[in-house]
C-alpha positions as CSV (number, residue, x, y, z in Angstrom):
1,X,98.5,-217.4,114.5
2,X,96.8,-214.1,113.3
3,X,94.9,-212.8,116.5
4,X,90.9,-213.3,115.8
5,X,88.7,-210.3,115.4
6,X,84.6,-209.7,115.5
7,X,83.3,-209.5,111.9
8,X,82.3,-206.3,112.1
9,X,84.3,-203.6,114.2
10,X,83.4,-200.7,116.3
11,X,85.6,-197.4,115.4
12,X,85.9,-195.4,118.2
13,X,87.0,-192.2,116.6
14,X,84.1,-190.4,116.8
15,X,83.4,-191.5,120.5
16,X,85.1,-188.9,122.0
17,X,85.6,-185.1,121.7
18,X,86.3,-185.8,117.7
19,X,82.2,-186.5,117.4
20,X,79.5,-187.5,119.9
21,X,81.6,-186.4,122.8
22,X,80.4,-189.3,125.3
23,X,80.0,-189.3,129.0
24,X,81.5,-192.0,130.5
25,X,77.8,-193.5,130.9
26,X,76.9,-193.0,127.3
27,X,80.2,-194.8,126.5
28,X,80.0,-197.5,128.5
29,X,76.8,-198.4,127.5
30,X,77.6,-197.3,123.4
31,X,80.3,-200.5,124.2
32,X,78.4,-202.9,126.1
33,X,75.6,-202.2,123.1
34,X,78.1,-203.2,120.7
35,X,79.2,-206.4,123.0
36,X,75.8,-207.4,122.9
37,X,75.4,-207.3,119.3
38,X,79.0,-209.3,118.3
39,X,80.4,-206.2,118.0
40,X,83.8,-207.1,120.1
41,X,86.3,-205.3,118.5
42,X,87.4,-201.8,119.0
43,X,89.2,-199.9,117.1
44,X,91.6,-197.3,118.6
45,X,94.2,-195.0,117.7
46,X,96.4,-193.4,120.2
47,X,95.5,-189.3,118.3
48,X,91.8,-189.5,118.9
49,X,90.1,-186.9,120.6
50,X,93.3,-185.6,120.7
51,X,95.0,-188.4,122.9
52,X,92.2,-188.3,125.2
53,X,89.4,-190.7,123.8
54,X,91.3,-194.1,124.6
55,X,91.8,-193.0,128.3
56,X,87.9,-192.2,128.3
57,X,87.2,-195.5,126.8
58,X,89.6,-197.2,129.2
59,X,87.5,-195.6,132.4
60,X,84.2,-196.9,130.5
61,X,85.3,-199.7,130.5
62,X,86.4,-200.5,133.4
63,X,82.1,-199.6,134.4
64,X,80.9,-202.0,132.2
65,X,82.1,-205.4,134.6
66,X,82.9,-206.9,131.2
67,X,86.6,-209.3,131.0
68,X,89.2,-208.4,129.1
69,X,88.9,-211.1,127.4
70,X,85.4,-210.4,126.2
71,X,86.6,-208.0,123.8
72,X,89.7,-207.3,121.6
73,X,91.2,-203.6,121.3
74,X,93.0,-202.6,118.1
75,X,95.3,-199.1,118.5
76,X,97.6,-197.6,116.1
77,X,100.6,-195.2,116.8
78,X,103.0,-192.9,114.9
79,X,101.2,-189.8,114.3
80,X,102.7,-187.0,116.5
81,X,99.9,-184.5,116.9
82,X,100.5,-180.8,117.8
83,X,96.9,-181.0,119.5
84,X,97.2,-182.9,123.0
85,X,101.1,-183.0,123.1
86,X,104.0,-180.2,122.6
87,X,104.8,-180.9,119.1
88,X,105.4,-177.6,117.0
89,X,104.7,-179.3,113.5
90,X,102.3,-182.9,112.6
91,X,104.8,-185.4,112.1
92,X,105.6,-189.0,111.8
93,X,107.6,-191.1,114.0
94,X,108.2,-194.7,113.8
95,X,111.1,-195.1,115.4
96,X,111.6,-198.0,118.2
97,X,111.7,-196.2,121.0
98,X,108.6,-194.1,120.4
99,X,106.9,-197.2,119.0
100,X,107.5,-198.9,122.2
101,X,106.7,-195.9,124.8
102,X,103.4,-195.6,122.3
103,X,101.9,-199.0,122.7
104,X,102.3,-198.5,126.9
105,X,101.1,-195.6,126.6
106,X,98.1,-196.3,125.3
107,X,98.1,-199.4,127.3
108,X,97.8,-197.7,130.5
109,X,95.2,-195.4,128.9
110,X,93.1,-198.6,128.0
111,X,93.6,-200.0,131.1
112,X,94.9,-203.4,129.8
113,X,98.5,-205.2,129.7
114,X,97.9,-205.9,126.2
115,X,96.6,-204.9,122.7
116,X,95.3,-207.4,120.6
117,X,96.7,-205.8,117.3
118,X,98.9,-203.2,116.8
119,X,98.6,-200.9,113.9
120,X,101.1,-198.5,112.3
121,X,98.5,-195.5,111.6
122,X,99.9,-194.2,108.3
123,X,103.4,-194.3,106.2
124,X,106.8,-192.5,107.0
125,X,108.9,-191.7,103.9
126,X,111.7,-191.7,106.9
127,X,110.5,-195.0,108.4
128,X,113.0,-198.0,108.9
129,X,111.4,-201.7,108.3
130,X,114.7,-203.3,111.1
131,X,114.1,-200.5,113.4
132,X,110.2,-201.4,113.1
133,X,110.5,-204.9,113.0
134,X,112.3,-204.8,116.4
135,X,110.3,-202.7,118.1
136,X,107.4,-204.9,117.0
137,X,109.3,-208.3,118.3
138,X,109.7,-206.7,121.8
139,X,106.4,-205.9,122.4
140,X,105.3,-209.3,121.3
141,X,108.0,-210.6,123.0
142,X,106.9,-208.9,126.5
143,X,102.7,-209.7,125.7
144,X,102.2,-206.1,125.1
145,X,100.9,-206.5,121.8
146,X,99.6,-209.9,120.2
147,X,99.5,-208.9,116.6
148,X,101.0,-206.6,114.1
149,X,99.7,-204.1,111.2
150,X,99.4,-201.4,109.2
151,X,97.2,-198.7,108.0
152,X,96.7,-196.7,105.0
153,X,99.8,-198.4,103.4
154,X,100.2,-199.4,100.0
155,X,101.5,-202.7,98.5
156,X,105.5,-201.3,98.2
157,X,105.7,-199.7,101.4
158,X,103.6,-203.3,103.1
159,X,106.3,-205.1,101.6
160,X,108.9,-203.0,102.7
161,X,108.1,-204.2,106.5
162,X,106.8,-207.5,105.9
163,X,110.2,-208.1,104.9
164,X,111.4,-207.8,108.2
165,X,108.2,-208.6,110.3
166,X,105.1,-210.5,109.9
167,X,102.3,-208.4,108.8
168,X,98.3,-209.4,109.7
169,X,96.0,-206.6,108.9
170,X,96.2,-203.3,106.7
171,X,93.6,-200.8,107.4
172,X,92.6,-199.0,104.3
173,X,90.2,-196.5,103.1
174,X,87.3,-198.8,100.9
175,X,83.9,-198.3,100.3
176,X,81.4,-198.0,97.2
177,X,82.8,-194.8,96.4
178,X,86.1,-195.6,97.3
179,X,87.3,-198.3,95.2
180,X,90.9,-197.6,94.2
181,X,92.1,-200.6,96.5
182,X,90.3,-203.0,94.0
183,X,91.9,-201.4,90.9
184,X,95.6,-200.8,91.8
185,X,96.4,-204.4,93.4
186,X,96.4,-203.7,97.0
187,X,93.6,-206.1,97.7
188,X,94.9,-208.9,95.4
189,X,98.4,-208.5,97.6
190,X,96.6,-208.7,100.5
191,X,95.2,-212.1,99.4
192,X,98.3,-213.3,97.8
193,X,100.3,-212.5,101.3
194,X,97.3,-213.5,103.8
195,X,96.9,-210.1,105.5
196,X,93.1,-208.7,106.3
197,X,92.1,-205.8,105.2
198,X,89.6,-203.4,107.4
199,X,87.9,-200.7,105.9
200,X,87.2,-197.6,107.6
201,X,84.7,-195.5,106.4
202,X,82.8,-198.0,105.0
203,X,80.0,-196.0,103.9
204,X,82.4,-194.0,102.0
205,X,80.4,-190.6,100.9
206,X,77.1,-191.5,100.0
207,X,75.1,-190.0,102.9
208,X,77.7,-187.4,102.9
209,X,77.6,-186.2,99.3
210,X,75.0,-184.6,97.0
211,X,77.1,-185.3,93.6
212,X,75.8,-187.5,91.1
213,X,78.1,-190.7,91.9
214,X,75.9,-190.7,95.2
215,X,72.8,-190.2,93.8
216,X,73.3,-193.2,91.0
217,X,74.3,-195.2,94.1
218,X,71.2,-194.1,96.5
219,X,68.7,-194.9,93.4
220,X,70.4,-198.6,92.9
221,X,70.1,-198.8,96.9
222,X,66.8,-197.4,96.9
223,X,66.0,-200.5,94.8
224,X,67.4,-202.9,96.8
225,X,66.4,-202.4,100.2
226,X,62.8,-203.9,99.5
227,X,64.4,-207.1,98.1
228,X,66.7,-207.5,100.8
229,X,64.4,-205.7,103.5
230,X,67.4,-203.6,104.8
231,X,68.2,-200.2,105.3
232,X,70.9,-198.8,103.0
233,X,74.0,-198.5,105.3
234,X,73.4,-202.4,105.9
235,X,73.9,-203.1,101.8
236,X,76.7,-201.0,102.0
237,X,78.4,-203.4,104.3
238,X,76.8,-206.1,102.8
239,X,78.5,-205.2,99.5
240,X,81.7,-204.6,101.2
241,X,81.9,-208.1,102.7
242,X,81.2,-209.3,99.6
243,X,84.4,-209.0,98.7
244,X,87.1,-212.3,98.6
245,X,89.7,-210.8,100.6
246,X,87.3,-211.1,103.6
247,X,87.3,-207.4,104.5
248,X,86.3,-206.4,107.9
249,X,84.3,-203.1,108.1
250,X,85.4,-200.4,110.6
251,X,81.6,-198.6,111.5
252,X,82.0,-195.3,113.6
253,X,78.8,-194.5,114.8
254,X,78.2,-194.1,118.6
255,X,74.3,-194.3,117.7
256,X,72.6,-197.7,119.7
257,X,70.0,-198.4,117.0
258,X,72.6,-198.2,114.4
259,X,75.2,-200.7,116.4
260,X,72.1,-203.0,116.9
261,X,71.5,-203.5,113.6
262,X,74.9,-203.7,112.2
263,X,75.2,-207.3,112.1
264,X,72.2,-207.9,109.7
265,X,74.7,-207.3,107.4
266,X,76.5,-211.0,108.2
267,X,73.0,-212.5,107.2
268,X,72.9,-210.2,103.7
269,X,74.2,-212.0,100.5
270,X,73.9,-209.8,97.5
271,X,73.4,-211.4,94.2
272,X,76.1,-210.9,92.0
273,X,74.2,-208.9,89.6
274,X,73.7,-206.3,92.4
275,X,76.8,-205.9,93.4
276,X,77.9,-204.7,90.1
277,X,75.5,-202.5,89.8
278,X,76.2,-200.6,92.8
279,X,80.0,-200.8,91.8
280,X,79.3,-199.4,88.3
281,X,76.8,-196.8,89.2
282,X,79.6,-195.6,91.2
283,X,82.0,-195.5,88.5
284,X,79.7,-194.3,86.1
285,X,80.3,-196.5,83.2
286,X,80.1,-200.7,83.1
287,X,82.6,-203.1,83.5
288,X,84.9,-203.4,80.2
């Protein structure tokens, strides 16, 4: 059975020395914030902060008095960083024994004997699906990891390892302004196989950029937020959930007021009509 996640997760990414650079105070209280608010998943990789932030998280944790299992902690492993470990060139490796001494690594960073899902951060042209697949069984094997998935990987290379391991989750790069997923098939092979997608940055570029896809998108938001009565960032996730193939969003702030306020966008249901009108002011022309 796929392992259950919060509707909306919290990416740690920027927790660390990557953004906000969090005492162990500020973090402990960023998560218990996010706790409070249904926020219960959080969303590791083993690079961030240059292998630092899950060790930092792990301590905060560990100050909050919340139980294990009050929470569920995603990681994903395979990028070898020349920042935080003696590698002379960013590379890839997938293979079984640096999957497995990965996942307890990061384990004993976290502070926990288990991960609730394991990701595979991005694709290896030199990757092997029956090496993969066996280091996956072992660890689920041993409880060191319930579930298994991917990230960043298309429809071909997915099928490549569900073929020789069940696959739950793919975490993919989707938002307003980055739609591709919904236009070359990989969210209508997600549906067809039963594996979530996530979305990390959900917001996709629109605070971000000045360019004129972003200002046709602020102008329909700017529209919108009376009639719904929420901030912009929430009808971005709004439109996002939307969506049929039930994608979770990945939100990366570290900012209280923003985690509080996330879930309004559970309670948002955009008309139909709005959401194409945000998608095609991002495009820039209507539907066919």
């Amino acid at each position: 059975m796929k392992t259950s996640l919060s509707p909306i997760i919290a990416g740690t990414m920027n927790w660390g020395i990557w953004g906000k650079n969090l005492s162990r105070s500020e973090m402990s209280r960023c998560l218990m914030t996010c706790v409070e608010n249904h926020i219960t998943t959080f969303d590791h990789a083993d690079i961030y902060g240059d292998y630092t932030t899950e060790s930092e998280f792990g301590n905060a944790f560990t100050e909050t008095g919340l139980s294990r299992d009050q929470i569920q902690l995603i990681s994903k492993c395979g990028i070898q960083h020349t920042k935080g470990r003696p590698n002379v060139l960013k590379h890839y490796d997938y293979s079984k024994e640096y999957i497995i001494w990965s996942v307890e690594n990061s384990l004993k960073n976290l502070q926990t004997d288990y991960l609730d899902l394991l990701l595979l951060h991005r694709p290896s042209p030199l990757m092997q699906a029956d090496e993969i697949a066996e280091a996956i069984e072992k660890l689920k094997s041993e409880g060191k990891i319930i579930d298994f998935g991917l990230s960043n990987f298309t429809p071909s290379q997915t099928e490549l390892i569900r073929q020789k391991t069940a696959v739950g989750y793919n975490q993919i790069q989707f938002s307003v302004t980055h739609h591709q997923a919904m236009l070359d098939g990989s969210l209508y092979y997600m549906q067809l196989h039963h594996i979530t997608p996530m979305s990390w940055n959900p917001l996709g570029t629109v605070f971000r950029e000045d360019i004129e896809q972003t200002r046709r998108v602020k102008k329909v938001l700017d529209s919108l937020m009376g009639k719904y009565n929420v901030t912009a960032d929430i009808l971005l996730l709004a439109w996002i959930l939307k969506h049929p193939a039930k994608i979770i969003p990945v939100v990366g702030t570290a900012t209280l007021s923003r985690i509080q306020a996330l879930s309004n966008a559970l309670s948002v249901h955009l008309d139909t009509i709005d959401w194409f009108a945000l998608w095609t002011e991002s495009m820039g022309n209507k539907v066919p």
